[in-house]
GUPA-802777 format. One record per residue: x, y, z of N, C-alpha, C in turn. Coordinates in steps of 0.05 Angstrom, whole numbers, plus 5000, padded with zeros to 4 digits. Layout:
// residues N
  n.xx  n.yy  n.zz  ca.xx  ca.yy  ca.zz  c.xx  c.yy  c.zz
     X     Y     Z      X      Y      Z     X     Y     Z
...
END
This chain:
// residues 309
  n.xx  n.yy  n.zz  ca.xx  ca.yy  ca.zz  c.xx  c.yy  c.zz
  7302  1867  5820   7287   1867   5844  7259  1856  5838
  7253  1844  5857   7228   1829   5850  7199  1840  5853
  7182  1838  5843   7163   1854   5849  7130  1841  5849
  7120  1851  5874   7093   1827   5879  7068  1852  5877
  7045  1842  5861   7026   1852   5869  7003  1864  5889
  7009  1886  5889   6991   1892   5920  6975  1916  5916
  6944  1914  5930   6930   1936   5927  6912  1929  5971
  6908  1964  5963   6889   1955   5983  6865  1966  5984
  6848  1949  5989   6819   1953   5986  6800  1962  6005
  6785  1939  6017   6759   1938   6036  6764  1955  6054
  6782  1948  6065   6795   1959   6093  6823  1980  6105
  6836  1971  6115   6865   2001   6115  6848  2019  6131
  6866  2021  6152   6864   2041   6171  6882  2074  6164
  6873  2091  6161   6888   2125   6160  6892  2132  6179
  6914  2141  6189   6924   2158   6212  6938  2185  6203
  6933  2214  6205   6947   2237   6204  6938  2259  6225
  6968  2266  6230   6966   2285   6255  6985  2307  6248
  6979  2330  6243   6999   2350   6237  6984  2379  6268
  7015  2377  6276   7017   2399   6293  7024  2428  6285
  6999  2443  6286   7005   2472   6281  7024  2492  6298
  7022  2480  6325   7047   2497   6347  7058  2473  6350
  7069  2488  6372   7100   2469   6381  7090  2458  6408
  7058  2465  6425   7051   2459   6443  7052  2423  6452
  7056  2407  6426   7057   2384   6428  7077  2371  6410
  7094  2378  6405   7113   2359   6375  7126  2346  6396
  7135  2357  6424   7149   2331   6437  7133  2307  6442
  7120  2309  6433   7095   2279   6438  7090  2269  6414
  7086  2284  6396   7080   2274   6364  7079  2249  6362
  7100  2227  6365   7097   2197   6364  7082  2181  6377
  7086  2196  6402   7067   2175   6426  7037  2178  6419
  7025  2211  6412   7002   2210   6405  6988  2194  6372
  7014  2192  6355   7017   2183   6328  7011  2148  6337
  7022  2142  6363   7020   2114   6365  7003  2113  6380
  6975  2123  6393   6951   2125   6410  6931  2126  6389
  6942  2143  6366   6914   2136   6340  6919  2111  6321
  6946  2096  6315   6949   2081   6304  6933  2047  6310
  6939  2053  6343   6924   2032   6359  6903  2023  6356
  6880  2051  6354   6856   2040   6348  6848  2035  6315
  6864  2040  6306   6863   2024   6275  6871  2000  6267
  6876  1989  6286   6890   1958   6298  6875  1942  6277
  6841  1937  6285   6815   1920   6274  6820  1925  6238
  6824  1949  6224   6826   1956   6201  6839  1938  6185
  6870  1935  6200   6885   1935   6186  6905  1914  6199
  6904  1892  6208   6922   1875   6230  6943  1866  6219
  6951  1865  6189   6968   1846   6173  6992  1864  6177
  6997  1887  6171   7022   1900   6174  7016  1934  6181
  7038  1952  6180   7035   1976   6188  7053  1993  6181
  7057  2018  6175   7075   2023   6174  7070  2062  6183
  7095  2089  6180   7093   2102   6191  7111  2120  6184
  7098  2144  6178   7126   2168   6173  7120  2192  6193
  7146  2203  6200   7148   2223   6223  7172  2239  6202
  7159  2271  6208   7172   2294   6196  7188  2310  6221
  7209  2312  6231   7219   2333   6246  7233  2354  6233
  7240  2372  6243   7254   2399   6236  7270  2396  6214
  7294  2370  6220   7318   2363   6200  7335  2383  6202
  7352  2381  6185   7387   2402   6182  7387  2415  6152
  7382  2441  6156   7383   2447   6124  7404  2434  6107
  7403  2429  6078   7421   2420   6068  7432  2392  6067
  7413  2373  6080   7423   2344   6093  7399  2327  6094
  7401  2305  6072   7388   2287   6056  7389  2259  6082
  7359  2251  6087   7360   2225   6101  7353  2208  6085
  7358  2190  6076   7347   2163   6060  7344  2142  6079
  7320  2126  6090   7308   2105   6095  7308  2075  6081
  7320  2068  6095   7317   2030   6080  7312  2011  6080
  7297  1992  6076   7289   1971   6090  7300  1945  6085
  7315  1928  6093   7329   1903   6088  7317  1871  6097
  7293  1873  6084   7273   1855   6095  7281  1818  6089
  7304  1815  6074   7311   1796   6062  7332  1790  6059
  7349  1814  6067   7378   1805   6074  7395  1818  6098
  7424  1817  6108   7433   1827   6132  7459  1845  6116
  7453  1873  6103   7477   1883   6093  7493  1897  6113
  7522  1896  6105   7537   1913   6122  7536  1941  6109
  7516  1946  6135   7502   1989   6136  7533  1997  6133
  7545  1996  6145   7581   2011   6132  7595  2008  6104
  7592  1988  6091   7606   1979   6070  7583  1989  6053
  7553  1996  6056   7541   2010   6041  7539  2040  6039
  7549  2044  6062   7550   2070   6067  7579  2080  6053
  7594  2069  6048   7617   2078   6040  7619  2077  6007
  7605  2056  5995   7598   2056   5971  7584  2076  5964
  7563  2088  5974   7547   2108   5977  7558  2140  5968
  7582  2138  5989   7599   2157   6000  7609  2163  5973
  7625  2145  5961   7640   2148   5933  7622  2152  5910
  7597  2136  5904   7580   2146   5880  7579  2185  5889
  7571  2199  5914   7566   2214   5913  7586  2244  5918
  7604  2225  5928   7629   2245   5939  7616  2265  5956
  7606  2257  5978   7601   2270   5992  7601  2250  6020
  7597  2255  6044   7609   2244   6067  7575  2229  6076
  7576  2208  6073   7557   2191   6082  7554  2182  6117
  7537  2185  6137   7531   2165   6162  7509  2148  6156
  7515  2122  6178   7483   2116   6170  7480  2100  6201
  7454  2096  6201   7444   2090   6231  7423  2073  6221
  7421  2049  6237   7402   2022   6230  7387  2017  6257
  7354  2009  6259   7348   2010   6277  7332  1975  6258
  7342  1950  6284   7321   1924   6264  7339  1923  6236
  7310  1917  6220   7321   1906   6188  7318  1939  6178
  7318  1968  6189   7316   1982   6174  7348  2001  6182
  7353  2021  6162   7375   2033   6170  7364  2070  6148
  7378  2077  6164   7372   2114   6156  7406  2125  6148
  7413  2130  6123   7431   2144   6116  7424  2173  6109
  7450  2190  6125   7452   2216   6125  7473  2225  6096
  7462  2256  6086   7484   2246   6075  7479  2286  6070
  7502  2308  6065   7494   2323   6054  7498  2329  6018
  7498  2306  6009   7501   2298   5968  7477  2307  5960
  7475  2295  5939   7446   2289   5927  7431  2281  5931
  7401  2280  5950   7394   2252   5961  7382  2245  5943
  7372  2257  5912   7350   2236   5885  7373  2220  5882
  7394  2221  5878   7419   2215   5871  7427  2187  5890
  7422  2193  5918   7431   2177   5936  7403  2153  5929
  7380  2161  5933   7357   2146   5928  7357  2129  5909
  7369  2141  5885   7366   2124   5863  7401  2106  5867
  7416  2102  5878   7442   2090   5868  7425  2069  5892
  7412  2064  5912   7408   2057   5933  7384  2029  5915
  7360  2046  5909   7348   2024   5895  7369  2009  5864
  7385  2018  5857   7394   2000   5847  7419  1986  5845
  7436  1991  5869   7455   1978   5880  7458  1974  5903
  7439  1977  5920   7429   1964   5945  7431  1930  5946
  7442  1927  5972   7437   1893   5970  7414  1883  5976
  7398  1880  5950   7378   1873   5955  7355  1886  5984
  7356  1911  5982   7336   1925   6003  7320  1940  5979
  7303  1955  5994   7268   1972   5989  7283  2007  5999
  7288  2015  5983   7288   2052   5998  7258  2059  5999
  7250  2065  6022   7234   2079   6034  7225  2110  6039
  7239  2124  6032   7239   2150   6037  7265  2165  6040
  7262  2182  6026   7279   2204   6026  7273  2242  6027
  7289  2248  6045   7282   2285   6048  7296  2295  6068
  7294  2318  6075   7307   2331   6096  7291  2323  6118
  7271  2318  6119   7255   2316   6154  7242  2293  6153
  7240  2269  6134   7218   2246   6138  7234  2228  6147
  7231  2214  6163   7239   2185   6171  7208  2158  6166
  7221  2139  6148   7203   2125   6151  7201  2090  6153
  7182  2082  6173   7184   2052   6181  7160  2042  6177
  7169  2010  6167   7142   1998   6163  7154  1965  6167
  7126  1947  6171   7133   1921   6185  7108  1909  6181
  7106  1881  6176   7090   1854   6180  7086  1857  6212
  7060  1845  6208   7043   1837   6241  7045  1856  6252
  7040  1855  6267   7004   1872   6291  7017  1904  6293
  7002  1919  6291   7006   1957   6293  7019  1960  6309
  7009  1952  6341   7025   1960   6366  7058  1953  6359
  7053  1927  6349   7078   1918   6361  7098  1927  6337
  7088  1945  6307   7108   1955   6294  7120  1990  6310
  7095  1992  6311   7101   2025   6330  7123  2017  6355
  7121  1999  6372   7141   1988   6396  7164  1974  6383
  7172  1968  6362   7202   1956   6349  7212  1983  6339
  7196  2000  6322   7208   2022   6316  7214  2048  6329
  7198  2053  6354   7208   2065   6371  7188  2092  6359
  7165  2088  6360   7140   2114   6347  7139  2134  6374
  7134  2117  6389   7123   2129   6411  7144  2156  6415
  7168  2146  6418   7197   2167   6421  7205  2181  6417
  7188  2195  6389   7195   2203   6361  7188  2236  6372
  7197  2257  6363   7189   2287   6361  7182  2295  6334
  7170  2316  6337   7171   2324   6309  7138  2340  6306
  7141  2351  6280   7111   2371   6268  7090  2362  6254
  7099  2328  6242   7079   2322   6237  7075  2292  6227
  7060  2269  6225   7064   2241   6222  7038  2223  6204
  7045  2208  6187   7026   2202   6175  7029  2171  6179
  7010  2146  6191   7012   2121   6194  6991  2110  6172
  6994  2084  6175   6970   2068   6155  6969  2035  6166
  6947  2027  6173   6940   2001   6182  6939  1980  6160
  6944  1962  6149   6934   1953   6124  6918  1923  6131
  6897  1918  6112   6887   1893   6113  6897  1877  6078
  6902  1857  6071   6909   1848   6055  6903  1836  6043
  6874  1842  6031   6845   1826   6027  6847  1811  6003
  6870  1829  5983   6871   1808   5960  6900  1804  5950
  6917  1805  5976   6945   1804   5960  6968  1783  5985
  6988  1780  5981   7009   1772   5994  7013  1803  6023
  7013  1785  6038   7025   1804   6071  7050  1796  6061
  7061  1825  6048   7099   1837   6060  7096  1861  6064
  7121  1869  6071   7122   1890   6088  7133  1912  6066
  7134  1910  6043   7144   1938   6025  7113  1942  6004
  7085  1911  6010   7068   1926   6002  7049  1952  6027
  7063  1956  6045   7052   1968   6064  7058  1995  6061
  7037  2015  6064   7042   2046   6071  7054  2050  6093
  7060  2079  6090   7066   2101   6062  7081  2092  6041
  7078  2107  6023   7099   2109   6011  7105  2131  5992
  7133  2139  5991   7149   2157   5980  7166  2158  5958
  7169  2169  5945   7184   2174   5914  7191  2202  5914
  7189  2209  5920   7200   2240   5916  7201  2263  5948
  7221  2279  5947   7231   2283   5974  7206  2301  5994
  7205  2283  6019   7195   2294   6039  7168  2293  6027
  7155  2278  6007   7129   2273   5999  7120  2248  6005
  7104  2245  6026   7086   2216   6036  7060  2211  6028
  7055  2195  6027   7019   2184   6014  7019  2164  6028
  6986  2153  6039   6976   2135   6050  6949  2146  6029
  6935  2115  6027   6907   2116   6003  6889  2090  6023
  6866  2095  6015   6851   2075   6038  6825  2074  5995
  6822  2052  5988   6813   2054   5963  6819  2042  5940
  6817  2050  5913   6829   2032   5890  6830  2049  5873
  6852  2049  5848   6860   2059   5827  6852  2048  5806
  6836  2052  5786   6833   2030   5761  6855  2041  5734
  6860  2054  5746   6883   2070   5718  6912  2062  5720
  6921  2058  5751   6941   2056   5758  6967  2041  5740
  6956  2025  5725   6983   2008   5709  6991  2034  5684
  6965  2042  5671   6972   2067   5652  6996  2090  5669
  6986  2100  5687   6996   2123   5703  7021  2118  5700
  7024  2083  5719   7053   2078   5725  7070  2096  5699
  7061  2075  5674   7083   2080   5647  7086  2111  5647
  7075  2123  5646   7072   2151   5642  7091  2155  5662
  7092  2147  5685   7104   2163   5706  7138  2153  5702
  7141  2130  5686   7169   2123   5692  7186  2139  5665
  7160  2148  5649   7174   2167   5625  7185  2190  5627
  7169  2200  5654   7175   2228   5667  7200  2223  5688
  7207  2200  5701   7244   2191   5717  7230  2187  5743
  7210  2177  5746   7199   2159   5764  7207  2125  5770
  7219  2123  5802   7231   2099   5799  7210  2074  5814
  7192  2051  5812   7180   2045   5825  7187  2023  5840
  7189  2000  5861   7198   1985   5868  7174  1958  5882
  7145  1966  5877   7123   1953   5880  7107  1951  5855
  7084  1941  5860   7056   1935   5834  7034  1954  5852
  7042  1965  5870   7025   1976   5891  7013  1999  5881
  6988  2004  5883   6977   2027   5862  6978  2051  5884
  6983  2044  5901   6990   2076   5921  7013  2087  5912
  7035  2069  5915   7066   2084   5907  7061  2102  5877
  7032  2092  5864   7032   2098   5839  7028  2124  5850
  7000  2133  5862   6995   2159   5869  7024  2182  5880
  7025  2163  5900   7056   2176   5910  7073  2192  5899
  7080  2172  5872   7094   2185   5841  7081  2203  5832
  7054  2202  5830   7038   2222   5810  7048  2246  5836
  7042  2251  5858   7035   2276   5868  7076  2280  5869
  7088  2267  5872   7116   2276   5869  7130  2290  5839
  7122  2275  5824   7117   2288   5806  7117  2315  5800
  7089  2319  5809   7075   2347   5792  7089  2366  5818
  7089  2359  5835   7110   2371   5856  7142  2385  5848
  7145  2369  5836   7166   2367   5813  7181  2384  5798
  7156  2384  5787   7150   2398   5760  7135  2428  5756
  7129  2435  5796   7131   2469   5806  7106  2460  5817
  7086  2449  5809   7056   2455   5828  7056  2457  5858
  7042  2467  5871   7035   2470   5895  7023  2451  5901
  7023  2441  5920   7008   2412   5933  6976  2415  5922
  6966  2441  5926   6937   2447   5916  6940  2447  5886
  6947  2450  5878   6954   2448   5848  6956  2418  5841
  6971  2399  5848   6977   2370   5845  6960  2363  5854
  6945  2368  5873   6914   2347   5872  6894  2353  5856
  6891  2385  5849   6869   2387   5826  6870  2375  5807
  6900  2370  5796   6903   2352   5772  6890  2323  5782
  6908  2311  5805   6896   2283   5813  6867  2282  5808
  6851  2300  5813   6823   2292   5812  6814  2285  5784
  6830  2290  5763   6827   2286   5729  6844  2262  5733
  6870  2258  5743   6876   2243   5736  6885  2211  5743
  6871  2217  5772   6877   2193   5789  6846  2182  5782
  6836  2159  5773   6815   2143   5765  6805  2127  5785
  6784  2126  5797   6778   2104   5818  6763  2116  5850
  6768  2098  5865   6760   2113   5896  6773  2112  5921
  6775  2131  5925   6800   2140   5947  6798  2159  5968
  6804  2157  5995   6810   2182   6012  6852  2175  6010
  6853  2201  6019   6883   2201   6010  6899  2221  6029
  6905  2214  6045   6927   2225   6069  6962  2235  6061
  6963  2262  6063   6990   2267   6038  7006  2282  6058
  7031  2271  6065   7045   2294   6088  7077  2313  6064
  7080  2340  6058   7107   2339   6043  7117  2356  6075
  7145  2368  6059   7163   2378   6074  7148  2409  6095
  7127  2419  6082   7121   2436   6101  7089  2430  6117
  7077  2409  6108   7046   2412   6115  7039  2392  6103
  7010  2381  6101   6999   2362   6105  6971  2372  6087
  6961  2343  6074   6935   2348   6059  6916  2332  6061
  6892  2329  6058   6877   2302   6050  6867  2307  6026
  6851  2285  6010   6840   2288   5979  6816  2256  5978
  6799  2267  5986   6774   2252   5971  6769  2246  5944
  6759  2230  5934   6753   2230   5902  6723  2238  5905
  6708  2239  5880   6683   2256   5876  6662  2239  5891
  6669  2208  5891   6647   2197   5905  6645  2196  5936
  6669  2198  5939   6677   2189   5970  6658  2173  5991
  6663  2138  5978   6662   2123   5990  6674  2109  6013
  6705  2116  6024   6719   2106   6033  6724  2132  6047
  6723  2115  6082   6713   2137   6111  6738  2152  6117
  6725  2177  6129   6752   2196   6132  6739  2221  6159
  6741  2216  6175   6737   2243   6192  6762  2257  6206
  6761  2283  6205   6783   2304   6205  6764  2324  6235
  6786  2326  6249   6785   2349   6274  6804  2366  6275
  6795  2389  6283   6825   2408   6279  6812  2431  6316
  6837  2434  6316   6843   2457   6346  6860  2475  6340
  6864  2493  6356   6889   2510   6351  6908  2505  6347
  6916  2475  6362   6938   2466   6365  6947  2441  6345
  6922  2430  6330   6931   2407   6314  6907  2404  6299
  6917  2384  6279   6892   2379   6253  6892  2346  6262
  6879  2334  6263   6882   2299   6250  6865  2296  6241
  6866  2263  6226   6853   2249   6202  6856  2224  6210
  6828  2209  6213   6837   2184   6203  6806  2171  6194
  6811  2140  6190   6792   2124   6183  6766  2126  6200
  6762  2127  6229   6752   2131   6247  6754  2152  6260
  6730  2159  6284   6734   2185   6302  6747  2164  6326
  6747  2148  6331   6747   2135   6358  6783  2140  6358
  6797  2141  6331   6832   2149   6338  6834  2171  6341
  6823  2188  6339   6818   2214   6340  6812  2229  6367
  6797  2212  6384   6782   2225   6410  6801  2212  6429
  6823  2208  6433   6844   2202   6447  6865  2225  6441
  6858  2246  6432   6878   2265   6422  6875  2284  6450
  6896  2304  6462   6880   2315   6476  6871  2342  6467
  6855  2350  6481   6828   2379   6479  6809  2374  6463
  6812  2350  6447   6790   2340   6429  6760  2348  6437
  6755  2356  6458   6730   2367   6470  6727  2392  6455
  6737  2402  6453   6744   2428   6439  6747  2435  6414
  6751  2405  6398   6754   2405   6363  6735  2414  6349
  6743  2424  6326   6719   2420   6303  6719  2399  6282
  6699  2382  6289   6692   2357   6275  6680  2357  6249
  6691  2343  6220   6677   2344   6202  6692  2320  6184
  6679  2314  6167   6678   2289   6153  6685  2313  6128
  6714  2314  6111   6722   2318   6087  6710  2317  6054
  6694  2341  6054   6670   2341   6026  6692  2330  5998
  6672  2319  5983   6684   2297   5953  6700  2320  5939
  6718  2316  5932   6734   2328   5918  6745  2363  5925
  6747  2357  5953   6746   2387   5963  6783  2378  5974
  6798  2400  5968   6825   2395   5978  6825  2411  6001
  6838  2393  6019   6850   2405   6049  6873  2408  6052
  6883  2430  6058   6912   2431   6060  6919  2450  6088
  6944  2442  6101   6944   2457   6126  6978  2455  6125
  6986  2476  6131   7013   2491   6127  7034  2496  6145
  7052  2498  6151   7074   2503   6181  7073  2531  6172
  7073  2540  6153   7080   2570   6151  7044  2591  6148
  7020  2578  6158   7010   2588   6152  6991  2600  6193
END
């Protein structure tokens, strides 16, 4: 599989919205695609978007993207079916397709990046679904159907492509390990070291993208037992460079500044919901926002917000 260099810098728009009640998850997308909008100017080259719902205990979704070729979703699904011996569906929306499966899904993930016809896996977990696309925000949120979406909680990213090739698998989020998403607005100077390290520990990568790198790192130590607060304290030793960092896993949602925090980030929270993004202006389209508490995320201070808390 081929692999192109991509970072993102100057620009990149952040979107995160995690709902603490249930007063709004039937909206989750539409409001997920009301903040994505105004990060339009950020980030115009591509877009992309993960949404967490409830899911089915026990039952692995894998995400795929087929940006380059037209596979038959059945004849992969059935290959699928047999590496895992376990009973595969899969459902395709566009060039992307979502297999169900209740197997292994590291298992399903990994047979997928490397006997896939020629596609990008995207995500895998019990509750993430995730889509991403070339050209304009609106119009990836309206092919993939954001607006439609339910669910507890969603993390988007605008991208500008200031020093690399526009495709659509260098675009956020991205995921490596289950129900763990990252979006990074910033730069890594360590990131090629990390990578090696990370592929020594059974990290699979499929970009040059120094986000997926982060991605890995916090899946990882996730991994390996830490608590999300735990995996970023390390990050702050061991992620090198400058970054705000938008992190959604299976139960809750985080952000992570680096010590300088150069790269913009304001956070509002209500009873009913937390968001994050690059700007307040995606933010003040939320509703009760009158009512928020507004603050801009201190350097190296971890935020974390919980479904169980």
């Amino acid at each position: 599989m081929s692999k192109v260099s991509l970072q993102c810098h100057s620009m990149c728009g952040i979107v995160g919205l995690f709902l603490k009640t249930d007063r709004y998850r039937h909206r989750l997308g539409e409001l997920t695609a009301v903040m994505l909008h105004e990060m339009r100017e950020r980030g115009p080259d591509s877009a992309g978007f993960a949404v967490y719902d409830e899911g089915q205990p026990g039952r692995t979704r894998v995400t795929v993207l087929a940006e380059r070729s037209t596979p038959d979703w059945g004849e992969v699904a059935a290959s699928l079916e047999a590496q895992l011996g376990a009973a595969v569906t899969v459902r395709s929306i566009r060039d992307h397709a979502v297999f169900e499966t209740d197997g292994d899904g590291r298992a399903a993930r990994q047979w997928l990046i490397d006997h896939g016809p020629d596609v990008d896996v995207l995500s895998y977990g019990n509750q993430i679904e995730l889509y991403k696309s070339v050209g304009d925000p609106d119009l990836v949120a309206i092919n993939y159907d954001l607006a439609a979406r339910t669910g507890t909680h969603a993390i988007a990213h605008t991208r500008m492509a200031t020093e690399s090739a526009i495709t659509t698998n260098g675009s956020h989020p991205f995921v490596t390990g289950a129900d763990t998403c990252l979006v990074h607005n910033g730069s890594f100077s360590n990131h090629n070291q990390l990578r090696e390290r990370l592929v020594q520990r059974g990290e699979s990568f499929q970009t040059e993208n120094d986000t997926e790198v982060a991605a890995a790192y916090v899946s990882w130590r996730l991994r390996e037992g830490d608590t999300i607060d735990q995996a970023l304290q390390r990050a702050l030793v061991d992620l090198d460079g400058f970054y705000t960092l938008a992190i959604g896993i299976e139960s809750g949602f985080a952000i992570l500044r680096d010590p300088i925090s150069c790269k913009p980030a304001v956070v509002a929270e209500t009873d009913d919901w937390v968001a994050m993004s690059s700007e307040y202006r995606a933010i003040a389209q939320l509703p009760d926002v009158e009512h928020a508490e507004v603050f801009e995320p201190e350097p190296s201070r971890i935020y974390t917000w919980s479904l169980a808390s």
